[in-house]
ZADORO-479842 format. One line per 5 residues: number of its first residue (from 1); for each residue x, y, z of N, C-alpha, C, CB. Coordinates in steps of 0.02 Angstrom, whole numbers, plus 50000, padded with zeros to 5 digits. Glycine has a CB too. Example, Ala and Ser with C-alpha at 12.3 -4.5 7.8 and 13.67 -1.06 7.14 Angstrom:
<guvos>
1 = 50660,49716,50390,50615,49775,50390,50660,49835,50390,50565,49776,50452 ~ 50642,49888,50354,50684,49947,50357,50645,50002,50394,50704,49970,50286
</guvos>
This chain:
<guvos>
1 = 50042,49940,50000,50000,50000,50000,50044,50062,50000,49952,50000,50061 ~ 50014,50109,49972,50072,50178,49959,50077,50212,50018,50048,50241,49901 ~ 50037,50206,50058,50059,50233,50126,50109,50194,50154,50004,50236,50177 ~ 50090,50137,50165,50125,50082,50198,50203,50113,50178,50101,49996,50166 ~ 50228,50127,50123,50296,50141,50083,50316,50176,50098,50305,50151,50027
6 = 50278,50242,50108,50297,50295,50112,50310,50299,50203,50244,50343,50073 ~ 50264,50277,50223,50301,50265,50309,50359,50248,50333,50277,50221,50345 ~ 50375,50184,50300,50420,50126,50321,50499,50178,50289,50393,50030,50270 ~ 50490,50209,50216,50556,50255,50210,50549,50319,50242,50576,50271,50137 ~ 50511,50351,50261,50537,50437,50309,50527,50428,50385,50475,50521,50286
11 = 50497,50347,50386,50493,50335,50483,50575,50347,50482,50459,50228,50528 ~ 50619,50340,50471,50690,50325,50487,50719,50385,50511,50730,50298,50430 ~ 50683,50444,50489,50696,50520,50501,50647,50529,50570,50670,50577,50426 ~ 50632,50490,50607,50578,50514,50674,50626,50510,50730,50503,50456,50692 ~ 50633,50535,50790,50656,50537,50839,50659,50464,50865,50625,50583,50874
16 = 50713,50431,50883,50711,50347,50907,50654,50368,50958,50797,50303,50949 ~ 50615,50323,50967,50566,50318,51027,50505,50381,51015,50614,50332,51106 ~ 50535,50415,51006,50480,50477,50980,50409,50457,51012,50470,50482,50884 ~ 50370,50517,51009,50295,50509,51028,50273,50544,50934,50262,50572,51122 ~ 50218,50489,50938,50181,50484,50872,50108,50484,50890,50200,50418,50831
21 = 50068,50564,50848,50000,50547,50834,49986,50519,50766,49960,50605,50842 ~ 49937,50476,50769,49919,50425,50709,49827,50459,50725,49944,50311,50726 ~ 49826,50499,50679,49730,50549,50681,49708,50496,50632,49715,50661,50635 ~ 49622,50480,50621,49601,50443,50589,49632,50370,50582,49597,50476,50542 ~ 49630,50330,50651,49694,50275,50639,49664,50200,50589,49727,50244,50734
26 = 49598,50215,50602,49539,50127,50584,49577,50091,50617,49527,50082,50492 ~ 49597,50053,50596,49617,49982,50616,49687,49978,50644,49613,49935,50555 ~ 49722,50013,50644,49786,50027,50663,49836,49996,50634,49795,50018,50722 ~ 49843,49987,50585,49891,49960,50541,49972,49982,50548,49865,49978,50474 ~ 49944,50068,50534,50019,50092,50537,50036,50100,50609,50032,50164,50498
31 = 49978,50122,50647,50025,50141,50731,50027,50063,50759,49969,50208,50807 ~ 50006,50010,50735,50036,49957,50766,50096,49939,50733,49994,49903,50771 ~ 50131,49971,50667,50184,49960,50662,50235,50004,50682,50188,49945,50614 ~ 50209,50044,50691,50256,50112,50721,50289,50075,50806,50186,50205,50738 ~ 50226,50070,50816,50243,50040,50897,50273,49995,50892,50192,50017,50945
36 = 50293,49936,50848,50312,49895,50837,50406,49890,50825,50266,49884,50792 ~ 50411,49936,50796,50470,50010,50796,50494,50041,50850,50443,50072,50765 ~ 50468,50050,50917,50480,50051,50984,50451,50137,50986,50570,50027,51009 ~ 50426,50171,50935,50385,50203,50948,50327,50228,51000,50378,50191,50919 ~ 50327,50275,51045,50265,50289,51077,50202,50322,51050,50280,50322,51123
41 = 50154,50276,51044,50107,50302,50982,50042,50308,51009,50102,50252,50914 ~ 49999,50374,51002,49954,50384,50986,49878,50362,50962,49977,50400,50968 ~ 49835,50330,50958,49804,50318,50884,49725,50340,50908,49814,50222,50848 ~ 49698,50412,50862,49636,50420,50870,49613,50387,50833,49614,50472,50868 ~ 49542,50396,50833,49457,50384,50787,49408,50390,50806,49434,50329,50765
46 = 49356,50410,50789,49294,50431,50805,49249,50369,50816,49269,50477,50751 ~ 49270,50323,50772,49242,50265,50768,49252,50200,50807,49251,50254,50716 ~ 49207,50197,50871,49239,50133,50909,49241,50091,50876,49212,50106,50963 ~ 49189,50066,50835,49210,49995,50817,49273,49980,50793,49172,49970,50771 ~ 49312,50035,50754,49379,50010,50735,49418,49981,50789,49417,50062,50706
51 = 49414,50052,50842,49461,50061,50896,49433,49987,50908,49455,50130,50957 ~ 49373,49964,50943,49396,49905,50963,49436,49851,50949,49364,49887,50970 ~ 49440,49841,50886,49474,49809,50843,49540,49798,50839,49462,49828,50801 ~ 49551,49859,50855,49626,49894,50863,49647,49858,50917,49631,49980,50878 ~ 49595,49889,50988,49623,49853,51047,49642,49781,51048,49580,49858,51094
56 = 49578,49766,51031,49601,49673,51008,49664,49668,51000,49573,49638,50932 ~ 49694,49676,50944,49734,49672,50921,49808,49687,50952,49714,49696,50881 ~ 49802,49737,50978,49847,49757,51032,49849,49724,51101,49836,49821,51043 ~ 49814,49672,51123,49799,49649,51171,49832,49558,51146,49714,49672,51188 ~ 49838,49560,51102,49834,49478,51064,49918,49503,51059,49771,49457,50965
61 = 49950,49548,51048,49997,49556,51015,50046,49542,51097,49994,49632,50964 ~ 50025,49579,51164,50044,49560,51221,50110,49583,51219,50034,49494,51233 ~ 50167,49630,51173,50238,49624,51181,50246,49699,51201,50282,49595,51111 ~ 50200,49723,51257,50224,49787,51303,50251,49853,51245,50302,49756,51361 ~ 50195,49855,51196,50196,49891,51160,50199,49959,51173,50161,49876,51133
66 = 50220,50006,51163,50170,50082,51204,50146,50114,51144,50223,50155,51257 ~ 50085,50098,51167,50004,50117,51108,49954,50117,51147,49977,50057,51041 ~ 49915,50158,51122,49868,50180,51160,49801,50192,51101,49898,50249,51203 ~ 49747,50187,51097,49708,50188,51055,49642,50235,51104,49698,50108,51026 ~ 49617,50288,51071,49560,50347,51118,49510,50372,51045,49618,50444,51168
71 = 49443,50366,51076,49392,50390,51063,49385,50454,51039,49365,50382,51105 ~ 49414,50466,50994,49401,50572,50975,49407,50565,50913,49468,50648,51004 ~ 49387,50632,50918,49347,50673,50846,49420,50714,50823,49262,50748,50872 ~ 49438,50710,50774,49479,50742,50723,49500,50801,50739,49450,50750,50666 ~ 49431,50846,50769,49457,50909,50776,49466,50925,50863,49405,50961,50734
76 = 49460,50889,50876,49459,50895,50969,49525,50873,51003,49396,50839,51007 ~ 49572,50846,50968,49641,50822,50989,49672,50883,51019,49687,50791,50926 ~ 49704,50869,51079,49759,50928,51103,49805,50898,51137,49734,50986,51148 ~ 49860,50951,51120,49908,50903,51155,49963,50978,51181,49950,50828,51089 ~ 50015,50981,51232,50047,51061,51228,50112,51055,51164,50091,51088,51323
81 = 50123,51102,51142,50166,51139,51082,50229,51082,51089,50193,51238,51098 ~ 50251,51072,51029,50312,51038,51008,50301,50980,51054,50385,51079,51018 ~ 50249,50925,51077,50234,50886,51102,50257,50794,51067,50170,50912,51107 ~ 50255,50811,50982,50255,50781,50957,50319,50774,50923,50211,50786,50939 ~ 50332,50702,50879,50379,50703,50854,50367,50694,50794,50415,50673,50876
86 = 50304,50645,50765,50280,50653,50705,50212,50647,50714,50306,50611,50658 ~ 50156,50657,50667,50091,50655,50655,50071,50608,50596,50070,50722,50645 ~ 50057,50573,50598,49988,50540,50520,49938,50581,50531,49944,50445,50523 ~ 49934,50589,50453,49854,50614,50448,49820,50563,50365,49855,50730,50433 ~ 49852,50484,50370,49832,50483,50309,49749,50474,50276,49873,50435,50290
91 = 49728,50490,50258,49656,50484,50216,49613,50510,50285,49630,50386,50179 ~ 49616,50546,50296,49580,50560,50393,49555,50638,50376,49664,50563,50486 ~ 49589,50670,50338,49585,50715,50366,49527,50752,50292,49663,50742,50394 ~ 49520,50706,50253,49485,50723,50178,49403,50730,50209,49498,50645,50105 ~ 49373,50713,50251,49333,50702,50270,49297,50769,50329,49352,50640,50284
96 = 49342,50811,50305,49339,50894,50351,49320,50933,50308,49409,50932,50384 ~ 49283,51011,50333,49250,51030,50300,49325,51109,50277,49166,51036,50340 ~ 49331,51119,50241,49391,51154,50238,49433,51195,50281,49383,51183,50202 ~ 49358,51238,50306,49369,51253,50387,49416,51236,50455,49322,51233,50407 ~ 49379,51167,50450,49388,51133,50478,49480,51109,50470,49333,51095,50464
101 = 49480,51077,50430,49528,51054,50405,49604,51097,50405,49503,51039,50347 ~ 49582,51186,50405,49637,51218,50405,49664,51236,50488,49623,51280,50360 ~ 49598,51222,50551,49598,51226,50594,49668,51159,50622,49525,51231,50608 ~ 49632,51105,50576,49683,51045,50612,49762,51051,50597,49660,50965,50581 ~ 49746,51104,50520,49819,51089,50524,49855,51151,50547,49847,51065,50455
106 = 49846,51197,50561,49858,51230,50630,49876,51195,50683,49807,51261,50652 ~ 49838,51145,50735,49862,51109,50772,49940,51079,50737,49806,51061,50787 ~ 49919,51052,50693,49980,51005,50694,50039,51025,50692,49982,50965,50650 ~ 50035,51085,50640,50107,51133,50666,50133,51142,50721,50106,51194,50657 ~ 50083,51165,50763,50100,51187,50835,50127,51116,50869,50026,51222,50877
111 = 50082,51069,50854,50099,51022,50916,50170,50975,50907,50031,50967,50925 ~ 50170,50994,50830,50234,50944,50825,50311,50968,50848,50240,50925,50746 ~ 50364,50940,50868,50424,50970,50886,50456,50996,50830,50466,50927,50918 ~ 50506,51041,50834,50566,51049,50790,50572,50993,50783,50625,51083,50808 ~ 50569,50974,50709,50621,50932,50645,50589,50851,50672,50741,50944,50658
116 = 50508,50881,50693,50479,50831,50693,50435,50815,50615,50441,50837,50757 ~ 50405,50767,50588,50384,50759,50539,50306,50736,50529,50427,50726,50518 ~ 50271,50769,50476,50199,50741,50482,50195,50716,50395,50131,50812,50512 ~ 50138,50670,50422,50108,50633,50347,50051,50611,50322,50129,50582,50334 ~ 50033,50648,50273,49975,50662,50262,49950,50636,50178,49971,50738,50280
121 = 49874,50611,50175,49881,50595,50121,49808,50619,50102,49905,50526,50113 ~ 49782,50669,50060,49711,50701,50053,49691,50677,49968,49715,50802,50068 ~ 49601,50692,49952,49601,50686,49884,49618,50746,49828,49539,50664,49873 ~ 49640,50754,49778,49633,50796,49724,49581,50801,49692,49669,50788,49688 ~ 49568,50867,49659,49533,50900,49604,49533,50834,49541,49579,50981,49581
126 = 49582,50784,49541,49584,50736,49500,49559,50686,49518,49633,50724,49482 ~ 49526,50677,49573,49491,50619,49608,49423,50611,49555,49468,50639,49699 ~ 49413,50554,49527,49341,50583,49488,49269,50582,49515,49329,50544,49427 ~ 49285,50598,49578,49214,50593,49626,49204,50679,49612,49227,50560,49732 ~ 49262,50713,49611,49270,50780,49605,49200,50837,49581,49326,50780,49555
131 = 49242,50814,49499,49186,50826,49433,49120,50824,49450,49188,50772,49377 ~ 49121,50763,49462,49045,50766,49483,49019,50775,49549,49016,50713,49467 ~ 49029,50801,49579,49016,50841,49647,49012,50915,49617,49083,50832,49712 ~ 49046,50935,49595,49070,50997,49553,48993,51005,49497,49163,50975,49502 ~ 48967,50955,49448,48926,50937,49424,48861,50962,49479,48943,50868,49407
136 = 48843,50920,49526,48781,50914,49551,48782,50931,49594,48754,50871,49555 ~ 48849,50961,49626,48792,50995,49710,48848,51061,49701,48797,50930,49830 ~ 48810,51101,49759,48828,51153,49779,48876,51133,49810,48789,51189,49806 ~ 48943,51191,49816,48974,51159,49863,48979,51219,49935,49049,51133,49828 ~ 48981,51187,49992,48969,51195,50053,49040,51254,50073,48963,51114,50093
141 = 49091,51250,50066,49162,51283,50088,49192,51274,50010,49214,51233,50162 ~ 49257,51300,50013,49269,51288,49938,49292,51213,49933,49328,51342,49904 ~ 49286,51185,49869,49314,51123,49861,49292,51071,49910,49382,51131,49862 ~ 49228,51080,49932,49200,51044,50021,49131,51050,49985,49213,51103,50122 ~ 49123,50963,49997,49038,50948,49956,49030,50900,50011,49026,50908,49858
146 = 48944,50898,50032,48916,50830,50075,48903,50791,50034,48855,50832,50119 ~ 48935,50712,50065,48923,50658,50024,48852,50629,50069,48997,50601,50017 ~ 48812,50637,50017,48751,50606,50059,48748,50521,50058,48676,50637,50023 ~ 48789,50475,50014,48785,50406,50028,48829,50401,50073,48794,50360,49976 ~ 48884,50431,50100,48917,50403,50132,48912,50448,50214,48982,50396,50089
151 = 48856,50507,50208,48851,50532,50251,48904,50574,50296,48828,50496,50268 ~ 48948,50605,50244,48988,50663,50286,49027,50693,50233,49041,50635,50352 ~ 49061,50750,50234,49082,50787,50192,49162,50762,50177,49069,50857,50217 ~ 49170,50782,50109,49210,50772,50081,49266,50826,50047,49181,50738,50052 ~ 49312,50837,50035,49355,50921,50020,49415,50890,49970,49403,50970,50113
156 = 49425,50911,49931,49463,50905,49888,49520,50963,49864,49423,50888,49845 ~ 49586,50943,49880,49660,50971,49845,49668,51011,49790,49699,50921,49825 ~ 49679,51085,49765,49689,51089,49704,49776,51103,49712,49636,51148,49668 ~ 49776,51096,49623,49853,51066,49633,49891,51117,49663,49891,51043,49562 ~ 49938,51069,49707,49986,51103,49740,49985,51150,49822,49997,51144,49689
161 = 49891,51136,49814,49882,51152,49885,49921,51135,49977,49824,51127,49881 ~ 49921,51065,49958,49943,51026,50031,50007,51041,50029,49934,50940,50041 ~ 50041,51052,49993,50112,51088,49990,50116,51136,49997,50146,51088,49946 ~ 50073,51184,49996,50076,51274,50005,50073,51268,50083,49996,51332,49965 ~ 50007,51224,50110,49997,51217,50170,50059,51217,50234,49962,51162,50164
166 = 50101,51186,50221,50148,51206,50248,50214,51192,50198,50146,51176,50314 ~ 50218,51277,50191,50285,51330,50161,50320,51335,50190,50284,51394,50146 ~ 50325,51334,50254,50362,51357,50323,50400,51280,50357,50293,51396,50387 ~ 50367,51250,50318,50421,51161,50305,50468,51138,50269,50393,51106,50284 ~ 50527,51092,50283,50556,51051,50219,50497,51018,50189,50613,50992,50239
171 = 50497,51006,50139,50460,50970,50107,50529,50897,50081,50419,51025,50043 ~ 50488,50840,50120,50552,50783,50092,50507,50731,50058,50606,50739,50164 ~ 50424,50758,50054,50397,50715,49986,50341,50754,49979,50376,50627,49993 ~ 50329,50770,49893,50240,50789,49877,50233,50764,49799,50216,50891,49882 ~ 50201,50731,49803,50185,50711,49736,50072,50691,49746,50255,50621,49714
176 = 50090,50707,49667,50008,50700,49670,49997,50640,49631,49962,50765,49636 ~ 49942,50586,49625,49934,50535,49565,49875,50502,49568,49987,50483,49562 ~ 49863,50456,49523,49813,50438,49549,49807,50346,49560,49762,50473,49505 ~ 49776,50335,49621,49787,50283,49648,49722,50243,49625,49802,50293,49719 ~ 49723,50166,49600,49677,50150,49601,49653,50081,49676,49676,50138,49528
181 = 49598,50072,49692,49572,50061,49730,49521,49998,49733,49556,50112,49738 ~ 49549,49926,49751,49485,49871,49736,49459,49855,49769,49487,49819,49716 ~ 49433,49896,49846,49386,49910,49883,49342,49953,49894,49400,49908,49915 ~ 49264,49942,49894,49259,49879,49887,49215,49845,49839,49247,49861,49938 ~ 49239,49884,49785,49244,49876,49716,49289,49937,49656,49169,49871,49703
186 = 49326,49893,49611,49366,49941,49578,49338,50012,49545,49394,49903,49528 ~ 49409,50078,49575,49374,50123,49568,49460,50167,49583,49296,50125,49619 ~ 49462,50227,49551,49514,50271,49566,49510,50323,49606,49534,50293,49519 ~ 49574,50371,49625,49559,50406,49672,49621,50459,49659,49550,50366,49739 ~ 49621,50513,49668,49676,50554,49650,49691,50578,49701,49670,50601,49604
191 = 49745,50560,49716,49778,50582,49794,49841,50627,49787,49805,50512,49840 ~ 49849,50657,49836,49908,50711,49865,49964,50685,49900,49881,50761,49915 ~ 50003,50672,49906,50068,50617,49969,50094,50674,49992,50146,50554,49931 ~ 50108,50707,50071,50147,50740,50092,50178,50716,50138,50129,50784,50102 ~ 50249,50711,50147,50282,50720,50196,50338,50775,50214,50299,50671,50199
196 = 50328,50802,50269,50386,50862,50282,50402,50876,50331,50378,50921,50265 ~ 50441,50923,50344,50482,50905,50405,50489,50984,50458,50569,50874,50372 ~ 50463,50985,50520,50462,51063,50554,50529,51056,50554,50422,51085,50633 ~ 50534,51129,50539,50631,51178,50512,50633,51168,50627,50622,51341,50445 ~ 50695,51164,50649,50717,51186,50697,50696,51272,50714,50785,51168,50690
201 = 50700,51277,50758,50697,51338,50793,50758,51363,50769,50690,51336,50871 ~ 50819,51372,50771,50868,51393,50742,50881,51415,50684,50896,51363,50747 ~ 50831,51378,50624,50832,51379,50529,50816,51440,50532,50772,51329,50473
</guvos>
């Protein structure tokens, strides 16, 4: 999986042991591998049923992991300034209303440390759910349409956005493309990849 890739090469740039938020975690895939990494990790969701899942899983696994899995909403996370060492935000954060979304990433600036790193993965203007959102509804914020089958809003990247987003970063990955998807049925998706890195206090 392209996340999966993209973790496993810029985890190597995280603080050994580091504290890691993993926002939008489902199932915990990546913060059970992070932890797995000797990582201290994080992992929200709004959604218990994942989290339970998660726990399971973390409970079966028994090897004195430090992970922690909590009940919250996307935009309600706090934590104090330079708290962090890196952040996920992958596919979590598409699901905000632009507003919204510029609010979180505000937090994340703040909360992360110097030459700590976040990673994020949102949809593009090339997603072809886009068009047609663009097509048939109004949209709510810019580039921010309600998906009424899936029941929550959706916001979409124009090019080069998530990279403007933070200017005031290294940037050590952005590429845009489009991914296709055989869950849970085949279908594409035009995504954004960021990873970058807070400059030291010193830069």
């Amino acid at each position: 999986m392209r996340t999966k890739r993209i973790l496993e090469k810029y985890s190597k740039g995280i603080t050994p042991r580091g504290r890691i938020l993993d926002i939008g975690c489902g199932e915990g895939n990546n913060a059970l591998w992070l932890a797995e990494q000797g990582f201290e990790v994080t992992a929200i969701d709004k959604d218990q049923a994942v989290l339970n899942t998660l726990k399971k899983r973390i409970s079966r696994l028994d090897k004195g992991l430090k992970i922690k899995a909590e009940k919250l909403d996307i935009e309600d996370f706090e934590a104090p300034d330079s708290y962090y060492n890196a952040i996920l935000a992958f596919n979590s954060l598409i699901f905000l209303k632009k507003s919204e979304f510029l609010r979180v990433i505000t937090k994340i600036k703040n909360y992360l440390a110097p030459s700590g790193l976040v990673f994020i993965s949102l949809f593009t203007e090339e997603d072809p759910s886009f068009s047609s959102f663009v097509k048939n509804k109004k949209s709510i914020e810019p580039n921010t349409f309600f998906n009424e089958k899936a029941g929550e809003y959706w916001q979409f990247m124009r090019k080069g956005e998530l990279k403007e987003k933070f200017y005031n970063f290294e940037t050590l990955l952005y590429e845009e493309e489009i991914i296709h998807d055989a869950h849970p049925t085949p279908h594409d998706h035009g995504m954004a990849f960021y990873v970058g890195k807070k400059k030291a206090r010193n830069d």
